[in-house]
C-alpha positions, -999 to 999 in steps of 0.1 A, spaced: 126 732 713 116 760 736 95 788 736 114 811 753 154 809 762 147 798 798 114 775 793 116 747 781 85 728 763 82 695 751 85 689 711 57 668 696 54 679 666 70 650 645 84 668 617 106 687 638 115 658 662 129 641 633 153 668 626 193 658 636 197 673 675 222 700 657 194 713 632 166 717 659 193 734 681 199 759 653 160 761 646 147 769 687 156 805 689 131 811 664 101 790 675 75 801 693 52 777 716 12 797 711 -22 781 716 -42 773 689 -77 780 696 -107 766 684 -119 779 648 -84 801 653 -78 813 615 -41 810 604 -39 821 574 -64 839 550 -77 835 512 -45 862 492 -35 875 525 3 871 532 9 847 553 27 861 583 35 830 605 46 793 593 27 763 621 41 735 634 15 721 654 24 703 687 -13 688 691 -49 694 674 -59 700 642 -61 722 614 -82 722 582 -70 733 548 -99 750 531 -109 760 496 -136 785 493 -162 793 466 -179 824 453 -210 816 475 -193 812 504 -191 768 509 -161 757 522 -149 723 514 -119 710 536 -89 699 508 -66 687 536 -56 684 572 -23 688 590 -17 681 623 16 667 644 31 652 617 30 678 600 35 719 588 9 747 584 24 776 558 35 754 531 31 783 502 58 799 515 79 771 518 72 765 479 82 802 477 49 818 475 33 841 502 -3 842 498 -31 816 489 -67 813 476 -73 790 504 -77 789 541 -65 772 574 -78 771 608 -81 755 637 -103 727 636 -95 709 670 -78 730 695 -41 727 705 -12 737 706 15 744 674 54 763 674 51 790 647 79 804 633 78 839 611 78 836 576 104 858 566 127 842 594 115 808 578 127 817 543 156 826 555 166 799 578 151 771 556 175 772 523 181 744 500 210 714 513 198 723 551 184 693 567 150 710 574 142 719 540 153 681 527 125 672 552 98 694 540 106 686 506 96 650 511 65 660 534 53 683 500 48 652 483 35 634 518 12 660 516 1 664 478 -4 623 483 -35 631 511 -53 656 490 -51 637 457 -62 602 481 -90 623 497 -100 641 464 -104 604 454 -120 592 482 -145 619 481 -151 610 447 -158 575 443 -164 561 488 -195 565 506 -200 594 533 -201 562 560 -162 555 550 -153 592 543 -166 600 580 -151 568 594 -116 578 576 -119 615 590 -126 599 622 -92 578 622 -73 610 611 -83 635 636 -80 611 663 -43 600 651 -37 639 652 -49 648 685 -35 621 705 -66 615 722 -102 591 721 -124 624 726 -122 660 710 -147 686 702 -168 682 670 -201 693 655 -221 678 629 -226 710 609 -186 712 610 -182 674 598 -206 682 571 -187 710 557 -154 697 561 -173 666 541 -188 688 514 -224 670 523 -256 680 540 -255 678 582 -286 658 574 -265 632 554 -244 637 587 -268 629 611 -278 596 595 -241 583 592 -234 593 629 -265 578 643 -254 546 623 -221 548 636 -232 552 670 -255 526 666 -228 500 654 -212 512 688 -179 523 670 -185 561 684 -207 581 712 -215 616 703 -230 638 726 -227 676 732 -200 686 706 -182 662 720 -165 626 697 -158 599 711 -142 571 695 -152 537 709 -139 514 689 -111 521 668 -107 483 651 -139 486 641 -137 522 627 -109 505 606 -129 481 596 -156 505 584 -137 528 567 -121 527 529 -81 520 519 -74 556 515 -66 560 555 -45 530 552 -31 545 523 -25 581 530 -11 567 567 16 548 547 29 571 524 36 597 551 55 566 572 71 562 539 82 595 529 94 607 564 117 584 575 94 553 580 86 565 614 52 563 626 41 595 614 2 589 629 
């Protein structure tokens, strides 16, 4: 994939690097390689959605919004995945949000050019048909998770996810932005992370996450990472997806 004719970039975004050589050939001239900044918003609650994202690196949180303005994250999608899924299900706006959690990097495509390059019996929209359910299986496993776990596995399990996404040990996080993407108090935040650190699993300092020890982040955390990691292996080719 490039991002212009003449440039090329490299393609980490693992939905599209699972696409036959042919079907990413046919896909390039309309892929764009953009930054995606921190807190960046992608799309907005019923505004059309102007641009589908496949991120390269980083992070972005699906949102839900209420009345009062709290914010609970409902998903997350990173390289394994797509950003603009409404209009892949043939819709155009959304009550929800998405931004940029952890800065990165993402190919965006325009969504009228997706809809009309993406049509039913092309290999691309076979894919994203199987990464709809991928997907639908994370938010019902976290809707769960959030439901009956403990905020010391539901942090640990975020933990696992955003790293697996960003490629890296270390990226930028605040505890008031754990603890709304968590749906708890940053006071309940602050006690989990301090455990945490304690245990020696993470080091926080600064904005900045650190994960220390991954084993033992596994070993902290619930199924539902386990699980939700296996279904998208499952579902996308049996790849490693994370």
């Amino acid at each position: 994939m490039s991002a212009s004719q003449d440039q090329p970039k490299p393609l980490k975004n693992r939905l599209l690097a699972t696409l036959p050589t042919q079907e990413q050939e046919r896909l390039q001239p309309h892929l764009q390689l953009v930054p995606l900044e921190y807190r960046q918003i992608l799309y907005r609650p019923n505004e059309p959605i102007d641009y589908i994202y496949f991120p390269n690196y980083g992070v972005v949180s699906l949102l839900n919004l209420m009345e009062n303005g709290d914010a609970v994250e409902v998903g997350t999608v990173g390289n394994e995945g797509m950003v603009g899924l409404p209009v892949f299900l043939g819709a155009n706006t959304i009550p929800g949000e998405a931004f940029a959690q952890v800065p990165g990097e993402a190919f965006r495509m325009r969504a009228d050019v997706f809809q009309r390059e993406v049509t039913p019996g092309s290999p691309v929209h076979a894919l994203l048909l199987r990464y709809t359910q991928a997907l639908i299986n994370q938010i019902a496993q976290s809707s769960a998770c959030n439901r009956l776990h403990s905020i010391e596995e539901r942090f640990c399990r975020w933990m696992l996810m955003t790293q697996d996404r960003v490629g890296s040990n270390q990226f930028p996080l605040t505890q008031e932005f754990i603890a709304q993407m968590l749906g708890v108090r940053r006071a309940s935040v602050s006690v989990v992370a301090a455990i945490i650190q304690k245990a020696g699993l993470i080091s926080y300092k600064r904005g900045k996450m650190t994960i220390v020890d991954r084993e033992g982040l596994q070993g902290a955390t619930c199924e539902c990472y386990a699980i939700i990691k296996q279904e998208f292996d499952r579902l996308l080719g049996g790849s490693s997806i994370y």
